[in-house]
C-alpha positions as CSV (number, residue, x, y, z in Angstrom):
1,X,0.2,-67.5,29.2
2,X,0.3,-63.7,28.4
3,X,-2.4,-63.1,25.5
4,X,-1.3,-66.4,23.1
5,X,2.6,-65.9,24.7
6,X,4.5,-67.6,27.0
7,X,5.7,-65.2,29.6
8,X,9.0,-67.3,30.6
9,X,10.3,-67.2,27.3
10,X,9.5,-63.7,26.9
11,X,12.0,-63.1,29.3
12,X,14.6,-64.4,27.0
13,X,14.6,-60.8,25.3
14,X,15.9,-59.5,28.7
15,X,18.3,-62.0,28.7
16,X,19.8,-61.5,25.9
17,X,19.6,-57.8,25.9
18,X,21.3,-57.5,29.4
19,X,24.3,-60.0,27.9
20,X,24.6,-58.0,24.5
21,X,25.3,-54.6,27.5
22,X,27.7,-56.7,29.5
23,X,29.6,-58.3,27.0
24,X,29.9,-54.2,25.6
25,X,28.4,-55.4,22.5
26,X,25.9,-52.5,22.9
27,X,25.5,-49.6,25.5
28,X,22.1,-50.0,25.8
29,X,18.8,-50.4,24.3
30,X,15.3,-50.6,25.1
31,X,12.4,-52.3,23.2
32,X,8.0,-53.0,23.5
33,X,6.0,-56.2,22.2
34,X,2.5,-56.1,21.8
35,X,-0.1,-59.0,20.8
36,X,-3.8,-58.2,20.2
37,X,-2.7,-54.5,20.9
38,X,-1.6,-55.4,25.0
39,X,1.8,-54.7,25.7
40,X,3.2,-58.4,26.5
41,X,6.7,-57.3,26.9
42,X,8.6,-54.1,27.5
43,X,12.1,-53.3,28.9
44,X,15.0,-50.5,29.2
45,X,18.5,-51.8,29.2
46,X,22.3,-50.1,29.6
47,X,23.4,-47.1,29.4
48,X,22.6,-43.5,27.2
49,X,26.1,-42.4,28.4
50,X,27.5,-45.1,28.7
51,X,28.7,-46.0,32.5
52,X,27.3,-42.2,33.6
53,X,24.0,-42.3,32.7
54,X,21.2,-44.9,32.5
55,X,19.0,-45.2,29.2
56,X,15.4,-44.6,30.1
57,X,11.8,-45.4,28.5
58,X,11.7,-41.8,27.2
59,X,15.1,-41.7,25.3
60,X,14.6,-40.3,22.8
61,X,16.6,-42.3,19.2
62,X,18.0,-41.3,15.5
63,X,15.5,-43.5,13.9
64,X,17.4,-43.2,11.1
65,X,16.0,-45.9,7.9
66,X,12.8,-46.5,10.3
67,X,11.6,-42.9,9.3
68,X,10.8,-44.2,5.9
69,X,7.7,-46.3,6.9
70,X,6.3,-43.2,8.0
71,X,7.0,-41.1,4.8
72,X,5.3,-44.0,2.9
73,X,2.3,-43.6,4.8
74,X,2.5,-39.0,4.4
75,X,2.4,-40.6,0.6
76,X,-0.3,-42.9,1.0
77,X,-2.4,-40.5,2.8
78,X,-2.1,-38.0,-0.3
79,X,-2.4,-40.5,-2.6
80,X,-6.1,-41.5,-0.7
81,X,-7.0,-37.5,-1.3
82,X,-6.5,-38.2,-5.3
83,X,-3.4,-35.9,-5.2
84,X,-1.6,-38.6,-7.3
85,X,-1.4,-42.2,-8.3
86,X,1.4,-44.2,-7.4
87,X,2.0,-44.8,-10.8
88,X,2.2,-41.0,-11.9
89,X,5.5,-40.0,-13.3
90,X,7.9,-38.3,-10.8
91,X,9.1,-35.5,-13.3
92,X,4.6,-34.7,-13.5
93,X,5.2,-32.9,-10.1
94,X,9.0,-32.4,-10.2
95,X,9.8,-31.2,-13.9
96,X,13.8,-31.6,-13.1
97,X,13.7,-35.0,-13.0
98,X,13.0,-35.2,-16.7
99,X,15.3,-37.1,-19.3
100,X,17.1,-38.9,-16.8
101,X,19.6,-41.2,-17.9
102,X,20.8,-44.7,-16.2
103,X,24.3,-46.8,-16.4
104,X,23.8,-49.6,-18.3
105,X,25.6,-53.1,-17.6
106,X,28.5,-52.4,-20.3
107,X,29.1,-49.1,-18.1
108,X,27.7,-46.7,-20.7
109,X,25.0,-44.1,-20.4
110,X,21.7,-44.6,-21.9
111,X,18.7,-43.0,-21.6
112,X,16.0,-44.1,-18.5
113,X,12.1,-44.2,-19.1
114,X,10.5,-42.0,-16.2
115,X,10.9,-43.0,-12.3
116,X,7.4,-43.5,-10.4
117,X,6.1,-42.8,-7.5
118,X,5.8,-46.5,-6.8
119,X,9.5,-46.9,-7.5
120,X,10.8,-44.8,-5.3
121,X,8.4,-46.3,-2.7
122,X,9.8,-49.7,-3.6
123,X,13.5,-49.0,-4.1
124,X,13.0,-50.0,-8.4
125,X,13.8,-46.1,-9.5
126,X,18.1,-46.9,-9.3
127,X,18.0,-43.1,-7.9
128,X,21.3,-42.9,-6.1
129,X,20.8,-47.0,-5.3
130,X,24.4,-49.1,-5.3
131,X,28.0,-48.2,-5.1
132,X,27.5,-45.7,-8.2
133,X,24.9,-44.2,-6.1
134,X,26.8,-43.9,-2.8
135,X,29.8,-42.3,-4.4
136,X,27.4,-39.2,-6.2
137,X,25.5,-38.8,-3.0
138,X,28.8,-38.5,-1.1
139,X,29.4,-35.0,-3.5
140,X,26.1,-33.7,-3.3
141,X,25.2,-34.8,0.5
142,X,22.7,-31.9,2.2
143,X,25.2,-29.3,3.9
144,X,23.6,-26.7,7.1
145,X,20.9,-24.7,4.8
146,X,20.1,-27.2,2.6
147,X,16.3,-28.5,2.5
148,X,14.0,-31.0,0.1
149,X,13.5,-28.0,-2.7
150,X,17.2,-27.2,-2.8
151,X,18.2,-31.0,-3.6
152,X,15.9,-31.7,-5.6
153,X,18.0,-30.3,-8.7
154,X,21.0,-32.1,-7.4
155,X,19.2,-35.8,-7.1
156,X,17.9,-34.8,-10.5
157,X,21.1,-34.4,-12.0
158,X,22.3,-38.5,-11.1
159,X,22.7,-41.1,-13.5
160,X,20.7,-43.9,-12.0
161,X,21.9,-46.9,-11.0
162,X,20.1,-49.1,-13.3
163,X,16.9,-48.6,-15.6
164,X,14.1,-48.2,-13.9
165,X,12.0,-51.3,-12.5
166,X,14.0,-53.5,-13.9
167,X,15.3,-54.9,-10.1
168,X,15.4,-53.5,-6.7
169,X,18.1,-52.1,-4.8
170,X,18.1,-49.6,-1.7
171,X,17.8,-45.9,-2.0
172,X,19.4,-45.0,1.7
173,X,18.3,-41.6,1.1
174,X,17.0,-40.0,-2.0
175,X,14.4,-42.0,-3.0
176,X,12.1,-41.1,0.0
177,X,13.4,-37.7,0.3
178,X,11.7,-36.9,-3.2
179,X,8.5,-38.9,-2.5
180,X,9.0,-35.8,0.9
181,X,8.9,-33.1,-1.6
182,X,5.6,-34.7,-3.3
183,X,4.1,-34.5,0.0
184,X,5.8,-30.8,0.7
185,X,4.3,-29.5,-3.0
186,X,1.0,-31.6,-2.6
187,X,-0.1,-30.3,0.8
188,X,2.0,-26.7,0.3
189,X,3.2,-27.6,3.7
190,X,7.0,-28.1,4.8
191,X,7.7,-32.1,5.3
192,X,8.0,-31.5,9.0
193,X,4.7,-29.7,9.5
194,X,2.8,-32.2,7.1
195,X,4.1,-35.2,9.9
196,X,3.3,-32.9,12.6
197,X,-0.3,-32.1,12.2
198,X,-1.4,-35.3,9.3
199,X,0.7,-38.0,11.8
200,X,2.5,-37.3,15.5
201,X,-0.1,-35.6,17.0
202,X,-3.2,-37.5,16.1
203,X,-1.6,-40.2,17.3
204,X,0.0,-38.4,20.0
205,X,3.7,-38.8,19.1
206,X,5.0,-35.7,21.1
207,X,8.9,-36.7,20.7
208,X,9.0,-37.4,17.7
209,X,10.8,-34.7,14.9
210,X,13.2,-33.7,12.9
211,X,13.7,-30.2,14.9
212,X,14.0,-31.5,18.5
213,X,13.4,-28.9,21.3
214,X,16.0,-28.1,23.8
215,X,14.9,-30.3,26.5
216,X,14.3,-33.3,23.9
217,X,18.0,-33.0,22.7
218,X,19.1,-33.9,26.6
219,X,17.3,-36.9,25.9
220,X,18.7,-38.0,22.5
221,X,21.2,-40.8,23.4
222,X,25.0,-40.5,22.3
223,X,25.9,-42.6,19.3
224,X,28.7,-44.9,19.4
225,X,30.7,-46.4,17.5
226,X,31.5,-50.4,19.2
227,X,35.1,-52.2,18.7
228,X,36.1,-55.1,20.7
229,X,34.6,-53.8,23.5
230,X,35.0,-50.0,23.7
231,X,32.6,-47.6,23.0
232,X,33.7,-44.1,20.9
233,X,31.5,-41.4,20.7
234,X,30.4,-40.6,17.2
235,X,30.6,-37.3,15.5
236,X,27.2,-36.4,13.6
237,X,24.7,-34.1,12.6
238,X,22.6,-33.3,15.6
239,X,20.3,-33.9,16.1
240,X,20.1,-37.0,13.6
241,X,22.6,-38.2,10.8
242,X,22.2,-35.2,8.2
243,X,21.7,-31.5,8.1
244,X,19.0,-30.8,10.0
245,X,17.7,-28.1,8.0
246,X,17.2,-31.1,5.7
247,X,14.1,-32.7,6.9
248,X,14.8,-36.0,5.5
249,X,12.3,-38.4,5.1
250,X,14.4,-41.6,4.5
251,X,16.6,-41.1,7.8
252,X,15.8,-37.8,9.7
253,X,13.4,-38.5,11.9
254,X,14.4,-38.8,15.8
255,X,11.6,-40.6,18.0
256,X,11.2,-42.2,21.1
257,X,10.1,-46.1,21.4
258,X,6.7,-45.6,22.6
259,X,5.9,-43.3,19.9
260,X,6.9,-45.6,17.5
261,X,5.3,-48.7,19.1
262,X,1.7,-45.5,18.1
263,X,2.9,-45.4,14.9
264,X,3.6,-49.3,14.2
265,X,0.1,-49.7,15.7
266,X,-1.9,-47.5,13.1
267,X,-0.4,-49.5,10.6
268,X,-1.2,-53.4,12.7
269,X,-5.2,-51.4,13.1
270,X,-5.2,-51.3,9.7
271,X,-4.4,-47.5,9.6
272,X,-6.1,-46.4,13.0
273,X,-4.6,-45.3,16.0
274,X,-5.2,-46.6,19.5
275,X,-6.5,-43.5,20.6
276,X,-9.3,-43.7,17.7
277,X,-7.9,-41.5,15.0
278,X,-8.0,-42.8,11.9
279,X,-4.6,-41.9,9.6
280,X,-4.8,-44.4,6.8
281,X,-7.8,-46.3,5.2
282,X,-7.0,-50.3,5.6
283,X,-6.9,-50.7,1.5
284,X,-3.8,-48.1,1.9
285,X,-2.0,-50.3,4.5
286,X,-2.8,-53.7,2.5
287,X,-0.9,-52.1,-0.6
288,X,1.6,-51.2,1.7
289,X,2.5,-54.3,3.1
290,X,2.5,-56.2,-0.3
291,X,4.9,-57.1,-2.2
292,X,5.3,-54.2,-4.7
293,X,6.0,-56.3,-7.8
294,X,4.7,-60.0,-6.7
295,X,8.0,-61.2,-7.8
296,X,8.1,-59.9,-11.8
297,X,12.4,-57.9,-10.5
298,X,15.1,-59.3,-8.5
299,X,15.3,-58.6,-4.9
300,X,18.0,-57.8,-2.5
301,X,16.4,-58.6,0.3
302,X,17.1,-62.7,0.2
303,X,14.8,-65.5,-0.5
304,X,11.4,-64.7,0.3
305,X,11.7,-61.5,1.6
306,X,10.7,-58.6,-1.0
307,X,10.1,-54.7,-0.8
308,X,6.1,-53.6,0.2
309,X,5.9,-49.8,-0.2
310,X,8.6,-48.3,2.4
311,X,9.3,-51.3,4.1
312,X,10.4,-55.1,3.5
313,X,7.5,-58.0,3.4
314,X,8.0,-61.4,4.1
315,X,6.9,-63.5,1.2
316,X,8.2,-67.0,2.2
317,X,7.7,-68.8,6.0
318,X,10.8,-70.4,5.6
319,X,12.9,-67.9,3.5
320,X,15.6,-66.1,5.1
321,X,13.7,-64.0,6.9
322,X,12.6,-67.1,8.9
323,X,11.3,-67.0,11.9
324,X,9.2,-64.1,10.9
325,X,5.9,-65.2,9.4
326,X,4.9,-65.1,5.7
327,X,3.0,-61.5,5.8
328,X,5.2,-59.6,8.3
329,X,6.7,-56.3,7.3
330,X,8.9,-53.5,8.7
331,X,11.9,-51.9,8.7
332,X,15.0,-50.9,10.5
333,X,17.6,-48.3,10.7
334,X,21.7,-47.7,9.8
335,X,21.8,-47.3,14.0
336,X,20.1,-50.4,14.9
337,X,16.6,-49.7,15.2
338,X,14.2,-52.4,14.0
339,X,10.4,-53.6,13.8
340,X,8.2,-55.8,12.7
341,X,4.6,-56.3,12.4
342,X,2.7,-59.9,12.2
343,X,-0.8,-59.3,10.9
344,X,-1.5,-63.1,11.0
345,X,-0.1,-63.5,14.6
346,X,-1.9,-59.3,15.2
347,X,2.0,-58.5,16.8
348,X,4.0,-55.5,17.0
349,X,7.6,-55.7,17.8
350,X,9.7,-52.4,18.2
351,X,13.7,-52.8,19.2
352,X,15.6,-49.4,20.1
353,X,19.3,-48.7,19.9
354,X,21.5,-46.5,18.6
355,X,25.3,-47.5,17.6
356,X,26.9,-46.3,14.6
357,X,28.1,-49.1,13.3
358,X,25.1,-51.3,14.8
359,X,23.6,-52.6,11.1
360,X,19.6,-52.2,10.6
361,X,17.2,-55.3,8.7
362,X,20.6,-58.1,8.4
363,X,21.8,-56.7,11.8
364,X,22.8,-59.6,14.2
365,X,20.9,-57.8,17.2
366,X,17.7,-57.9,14.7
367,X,18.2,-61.6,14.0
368,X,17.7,-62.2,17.7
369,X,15.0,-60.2,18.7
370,X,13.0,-61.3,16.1
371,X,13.6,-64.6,17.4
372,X,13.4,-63.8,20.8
373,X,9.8,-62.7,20.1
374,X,9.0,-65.8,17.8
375,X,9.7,-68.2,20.4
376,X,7.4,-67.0,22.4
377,X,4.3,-67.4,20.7
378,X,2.4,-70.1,21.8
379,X,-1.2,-69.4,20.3
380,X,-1.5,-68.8,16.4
């Protein structure tokens, strides 16, 4: 017994890892369990060039989706300076967003009351949310140059997808990216620099950025797309999956797994970090791993499994989220990036791999790890 684990099944992750790289379901991934803050399971597995060169512990991965957890928290630490209420206006900070308007269910335009802070943390805004949302973002996506001040006119200028709070959706990018120019105009800092000296380095995140140095970019792993066995090289933005003059904080962010097994730990240590540095009072990481609106819009997510503030929570034991316990929450990425944190069970899980088509939170691949870790606990 490893700290309330069993370490044979623990091996199952292995397992099942090393068979998702033979049968060329993925080229690789790598991924670290902790319980009670000891690392009870860790592994690297495959290929970052796939049949050239092995993936290592220090590869570095487009987190894609998973960078939103950590804009939540760049909001939560302003919010805990008084900078703004989560339930201030949007358009209080960013005039543009003013008089926006909203398609309502007969297909017409009506006027929309103002977005929140709390719904764009939650997904409840309808800013660029569904397939009315994917096709506007696909004419106004960030080009070389671009950064959070110069789209903010352009998100401003949507027609959300629906009327503010009255359900959830996802907001794959523009949603967090505004709550990134709050933090930008709030701490007159660039996004990148805020994360940089407020998040990575007290909790000693070295590789983890949106502007990757030279010798970090040898260490970001291909992405490939996986059909029936082959794997094709992807064509993206490099270093991560837009502009990177854009410093994106929905799906920007590049990191490697150890970092973000410092990151998921904060949040597990009620908002400090193992080396001692505090980054979030525990009140801040309570209200963001609840659900946002205990139930009062429709979810997405499935039975039982609603949005916290930049992240999923698990509402329901046996929902469709099951095995995960009721009070996990996390997120995971477009790429296939995933974790999870268990504040009943004090567990961090954090699964690494990077394939375009790979899926994120409904993912196969996240079904089984989860699992994989689940089966393993022995001591509640």
């Amino acid at each position: 017994m490893l700290f309330g684990m069993d370490e044979k099944r623990l091996e199952q992750i292995r397992r099942h890892a090393e068979k998702r790289v033979s049968d060329k379901l993925q080229p690789g991934c790598s991924w670290c369990v902790t319980r009670h803050g000891h690392v009870v399971s860790k592994g690297v597995v495959g290929w970052s060039v796939y049949g050239e060169i092995p993936l290592t512990e220090d590869a570095i991965f487009r987190l894609a989706s998973m960078s939103k957890p950590i804009t939540a928290c760049a909001v939560m630490m302003q919010a805990e300076k008084g900078l703004f209420r989560l339930t201030d206006c949007v358009e209080k900070y960013l005039p543009e967003f003013h008089g926006m308007q909203y398609y309502a269910e007969d297909g017409s335009v009506q006027p929309a009351s103002a977005i929140t802070i709390r719904q764009l943390l939650s997904h409840s805004s309808g800013l660029l949310q569904d397939e009315s949302g994917m096709t506007q973002f696909a004419e106004i996506r960030p080009k070389d140059g671009d950064t959070l001040k110069t789209m903010m006119p352009r998100y401003a200028k949507t027609i959300l997808a629906f009327a503010p709070e009255t359900r959830s959706s996802y907001s794959g990018v523009a949603g967090l990216d505004v709550l990134s120019r709050l933090v930008e105009i709030t701490s007159d800092m660039s996004y990148g620099e805020f994360l940089r000296k407020n998040i990575f380095e007290p909790l000693e995140m070295s590789d983890t950025t949106f502007h990757p140095t030279q010798e970090q970019r040898v260490r970001i792993v291909p992405l490939y797309t996986v059909e029936n066995g082959t794997f094709t090289p992807k064509e993206c933005a490099m270093p991560a999956m837009l502009a990177e003059s854009y410093e994106s904080g929905s799906a920007n962010l590049v990191g490697t797994l150890m970092d973000y097994i410092q990151f998921a730990e904060m949040l597990r240590r009620n908002g400090i970090g193992v080396n001692g540095n505090r980054i979030l009072c525990p009140r801040s990481v309570e209200r963001m791993r609840m659900p946002a609106y205990a139930h009062t819009i429709p979810s997405l997510l499935g039975e039982g499994v609603e949005w916290g503030l930049g992240m999923r929570v698990i509402t329901m034991a046996n929902g469709d989220a099951a095995p995960l316990s009721k009070g996990a929450y996390g997120w995971s990425g477009a790429f296939n990036t995933h974790f999870f944190i268990d504040p009943t069970l004090d567990l961090t899980a954090v699964y690494m791999c990077n394939i375009a088509n790979g899926g994120g939170a409904g993912a196969p691949t996240t079904f089984e790890f989860e699992n994989d870790v689940m089966q393993a606990v022995m001591e509640y």
